[in-house]
C-alpha positions in Angstrom: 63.8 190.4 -8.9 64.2 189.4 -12.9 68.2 188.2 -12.8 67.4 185.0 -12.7 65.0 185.0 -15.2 66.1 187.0 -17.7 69.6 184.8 -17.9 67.1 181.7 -18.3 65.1 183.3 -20.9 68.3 184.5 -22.7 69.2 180.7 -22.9 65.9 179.8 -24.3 63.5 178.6 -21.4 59.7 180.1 -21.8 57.6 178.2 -19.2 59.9 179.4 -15.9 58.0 177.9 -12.5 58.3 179.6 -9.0 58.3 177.2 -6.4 57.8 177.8 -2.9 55.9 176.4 0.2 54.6 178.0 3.4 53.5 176.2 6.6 57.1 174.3 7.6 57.4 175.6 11.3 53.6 175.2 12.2 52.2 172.8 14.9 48.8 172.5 13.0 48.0 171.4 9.3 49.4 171.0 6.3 52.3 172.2 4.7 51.2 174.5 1.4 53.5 174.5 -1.7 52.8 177.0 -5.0 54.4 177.0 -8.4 54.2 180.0 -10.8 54.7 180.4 -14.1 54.7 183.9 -14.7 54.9 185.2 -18.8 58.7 186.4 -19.9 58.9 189.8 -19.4 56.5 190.7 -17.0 56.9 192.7 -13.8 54.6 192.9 -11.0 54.9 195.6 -8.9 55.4 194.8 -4.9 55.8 191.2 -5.2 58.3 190.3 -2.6 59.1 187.8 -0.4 55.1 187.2 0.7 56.5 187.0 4.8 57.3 191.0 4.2 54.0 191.9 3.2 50.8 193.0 4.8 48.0 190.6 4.5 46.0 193.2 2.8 49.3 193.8 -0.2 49.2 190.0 -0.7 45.6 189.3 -1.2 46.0 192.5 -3.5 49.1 190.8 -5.3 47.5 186.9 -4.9 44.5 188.3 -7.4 46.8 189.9 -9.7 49.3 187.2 -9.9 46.6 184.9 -10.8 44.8 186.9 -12.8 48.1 187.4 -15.0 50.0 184.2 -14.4 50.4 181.7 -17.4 49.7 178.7 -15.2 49.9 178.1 -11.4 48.9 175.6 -9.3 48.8 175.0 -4.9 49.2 171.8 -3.7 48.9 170.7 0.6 50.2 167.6 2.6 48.6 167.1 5.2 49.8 166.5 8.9 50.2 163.0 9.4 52.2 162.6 6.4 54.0 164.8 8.0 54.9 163.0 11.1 55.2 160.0 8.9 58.1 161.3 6.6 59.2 164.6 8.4 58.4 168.0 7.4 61.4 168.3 5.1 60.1 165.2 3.1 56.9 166.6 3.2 57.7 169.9 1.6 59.3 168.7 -0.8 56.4 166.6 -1.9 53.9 169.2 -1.6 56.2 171.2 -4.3 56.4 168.4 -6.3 53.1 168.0 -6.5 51.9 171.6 -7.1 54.8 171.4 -10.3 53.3 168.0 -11.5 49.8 170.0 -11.6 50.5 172.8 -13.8 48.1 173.1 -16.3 50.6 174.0 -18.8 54.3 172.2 -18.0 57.4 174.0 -16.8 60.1 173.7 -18.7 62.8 175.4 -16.0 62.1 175.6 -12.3 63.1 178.4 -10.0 62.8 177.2 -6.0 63.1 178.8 -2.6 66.2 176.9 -1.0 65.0 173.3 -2.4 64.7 170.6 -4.8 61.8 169.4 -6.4 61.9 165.2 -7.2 60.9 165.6 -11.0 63.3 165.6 -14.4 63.1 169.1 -15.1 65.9 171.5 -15.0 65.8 173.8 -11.7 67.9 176.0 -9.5 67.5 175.6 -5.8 68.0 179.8 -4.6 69.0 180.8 -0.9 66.3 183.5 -0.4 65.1 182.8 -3.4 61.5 184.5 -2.5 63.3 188.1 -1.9 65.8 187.7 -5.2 63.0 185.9 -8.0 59.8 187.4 -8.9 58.7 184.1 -9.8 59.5 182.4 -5.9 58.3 185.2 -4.4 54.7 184.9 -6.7 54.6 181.5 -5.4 55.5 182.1 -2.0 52.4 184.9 -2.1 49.9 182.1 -3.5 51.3 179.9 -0.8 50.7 182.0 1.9 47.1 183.5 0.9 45.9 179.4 0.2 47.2 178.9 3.6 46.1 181.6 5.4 42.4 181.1 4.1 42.3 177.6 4.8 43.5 178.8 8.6 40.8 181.4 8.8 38.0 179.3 7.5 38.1 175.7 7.5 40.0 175.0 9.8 39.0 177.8 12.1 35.3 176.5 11.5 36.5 173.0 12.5 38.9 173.5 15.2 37.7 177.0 17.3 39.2 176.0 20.5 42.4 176.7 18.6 42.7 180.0 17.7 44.1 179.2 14.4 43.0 182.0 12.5 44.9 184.4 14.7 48.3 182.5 14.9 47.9 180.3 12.2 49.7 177.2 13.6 52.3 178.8 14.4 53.7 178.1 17.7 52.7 181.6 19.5 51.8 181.5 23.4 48.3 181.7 22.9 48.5 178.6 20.9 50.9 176.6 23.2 48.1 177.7 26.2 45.4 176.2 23.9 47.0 173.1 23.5 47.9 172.7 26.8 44.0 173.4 27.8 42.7 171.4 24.8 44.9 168.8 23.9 46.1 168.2 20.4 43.3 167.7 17.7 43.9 165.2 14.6 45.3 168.1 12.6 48.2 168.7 15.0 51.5 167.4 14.4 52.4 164.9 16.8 55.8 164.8 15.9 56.8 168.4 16.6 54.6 168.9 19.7 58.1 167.4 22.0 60.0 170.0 20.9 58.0 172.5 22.7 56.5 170.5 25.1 57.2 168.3 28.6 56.7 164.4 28.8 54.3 165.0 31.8 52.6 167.4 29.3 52.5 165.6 26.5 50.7 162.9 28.6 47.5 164.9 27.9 47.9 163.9 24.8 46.8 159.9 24.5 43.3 161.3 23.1 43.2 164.0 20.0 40.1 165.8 20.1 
């Protein structure tokens, strides 16, 4: 989970940011990006792709990485951005945005299958968050900001949903919602044809 990072430090680079974002396949909310700079040298034990893991292992690994982390930062856009300027557009901005926010700057940037819109020197990684401790860290802090946003705000605001169950994610009990409920302001318009009818979709002139 180090090649990548050890060549980079070899050549020099200290401040090596994970980047990595969570969220691009949901029907609800924002997409969530993290970056990670983790300190040269260190290994955690079990980070992984954050998609592998139990909920439990990454809440466990979230506190650790943060707790060891040089800098890291999570960063959201929100769901009619999305349907404004796509998902891809928008995931890609949510990255850029959690690497602009580093407290302390990157100087090399290590990213899941992506590029980031900034002047910094990166490598864009197929897989990136099961090869690079780094992606992976930031695919974890991804996920767990995500998740709790989907178990508590947004669960809190939206119960009709079932978020905190699914997610977003477009699972039967959350295509059954919609179809009971309509869409609320946090759905994304724009991938709601993809899954459903034109007679369906006329439900849909009001968001609740």
């Amino acid at each position: 989970m180090l090649q990548y990072e050890q060549s980079l430090w070899k050549e020099g680079y200290q401040a090596i940011a994970g980047v990595d974002e969570v969220g691009r396949g949901c029907l609800f909310g924002d997409v969530v990006a993290a970056a990670v700079i983790l300190p040269p040298g260190l290994v955690i034990e079990g980070v992984n792709d954050s998609k592998k893991l139990s909920e439990k292992k990454r809440d466990q690994l979230y506190a650790t990485i943060l707790q060891e982390c040089v800098a890291w930062s999570a960063a959201r856009v929100d769901a009619k951005t999305i349907d404004r300027i796509n998902i891809k557009q928008a995931a890609r901005l949510a990255m850029k945005i959690a690497v602009e926010s580093l407290e302390i700057p990157s100087d090399y940037l290590l990213i899941d299958a992506e590029k980031v819109d900034v002047a910094l020197p990166q490598q864009s990684i197929i897989k990136g968050d099961a090869t690079s401790q780094s992606i992976a860290a930031a695919s974890i802090v991804a996920k767990v900001t995500r998740d709790r946003l989907c178990a508590a705000d947004w669960e809190d605001e939206y119960p009709a949903y079932g978020i905190a169950i699914h997610k977003g994610y477009p699972t039967k009990l959350h295509r059954e919602r919609l179809l009971e409920h309509g869409p609320s302001v946090l759905h994304r318009r724009s991938f709601l044809g993809k899954i459903f009818t034109e007679e369906q979709l006329q439900l849909y002139q009001t968001p609740t």
